[in-house]
N, C-alpha and C positions, 0 to 999 in steps of 0.2 A: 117879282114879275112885272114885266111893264102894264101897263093900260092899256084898252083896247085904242082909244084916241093917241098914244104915243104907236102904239104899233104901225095903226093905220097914215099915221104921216107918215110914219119910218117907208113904209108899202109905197104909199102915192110916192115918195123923192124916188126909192127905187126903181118904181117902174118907170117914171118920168126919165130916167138916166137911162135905163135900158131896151123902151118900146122896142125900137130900133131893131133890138137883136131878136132869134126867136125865144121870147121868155114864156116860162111858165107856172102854171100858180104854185106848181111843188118847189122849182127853182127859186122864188122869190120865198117862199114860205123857208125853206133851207138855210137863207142867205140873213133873213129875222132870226132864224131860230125861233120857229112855231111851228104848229101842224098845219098841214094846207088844208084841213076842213076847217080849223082856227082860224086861220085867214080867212077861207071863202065866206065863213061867217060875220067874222068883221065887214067884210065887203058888201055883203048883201041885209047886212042887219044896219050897217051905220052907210051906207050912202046910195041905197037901194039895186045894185047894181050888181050883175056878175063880174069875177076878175078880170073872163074874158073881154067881155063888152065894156069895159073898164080900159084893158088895152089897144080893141078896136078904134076908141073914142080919141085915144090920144095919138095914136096912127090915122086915121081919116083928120083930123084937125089940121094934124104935120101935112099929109097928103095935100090937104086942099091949099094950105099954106102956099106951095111948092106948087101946085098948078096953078096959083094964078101971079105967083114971084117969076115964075122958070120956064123954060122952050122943052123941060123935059118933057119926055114921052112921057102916058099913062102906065105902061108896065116898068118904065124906069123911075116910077117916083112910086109905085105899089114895092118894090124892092127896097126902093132905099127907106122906106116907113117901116117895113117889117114884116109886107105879107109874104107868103107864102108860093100865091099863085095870085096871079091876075082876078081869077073868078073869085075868090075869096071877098079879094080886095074891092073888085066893084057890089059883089051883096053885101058888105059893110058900110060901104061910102052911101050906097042907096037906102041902108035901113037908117042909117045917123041924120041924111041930107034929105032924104026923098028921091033923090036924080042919081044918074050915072054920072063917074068921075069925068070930067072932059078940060084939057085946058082952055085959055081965057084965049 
């Protein structure tokens, strides 16, 4: 059986490939082939974090990326990062940054 450190990079490339789409910690734990309290554990015992807030981080990073590279709208760059809904999108971008998403 793998290692928790070989799992968890295996995790971060996966999610890092899939923010984007709506993923989820059972979908990713599926695609390892582990249990997803397996995973959630890895995730918050080795790099203090939930899954979720794990893929928050890598979608508001893209996000902010894209607001200040692009003319996109704020619900057009919440989409194409992976949220769900605009509101989501901004209580993420404000807990990771402080502020509401705005372009430059």
């Amino acid at each position: 059986k793998a290692d928790k450190s070989d799992i968890l990079k295996s995790a971060i490339t996966y999610c890092k490939e899939n923010f984007k789409k709506d993923i989820t910690l059972e979908e990713t734990a599926k695609a390892l082939n582990v249990s997803k309290f397996y995973l959630s554990h890895i995730f918050s015992g080795k790099i203090c974090i939930s899954f979720r807030d794990y893929i928050n981080t890598l979608r508001v990073e893209e996000a902010e990326k894209l607001l200040e590279e692009t003319k996109l709208s704020v619900t057009e760059i919440s989409q194409l990062c992976g949220f769900n809904t605009v509101r989501t999108f901004n209580r993420a971008f404000k807990k990771l940054k402080g502020r509401a998403p705005k372009n430059r």
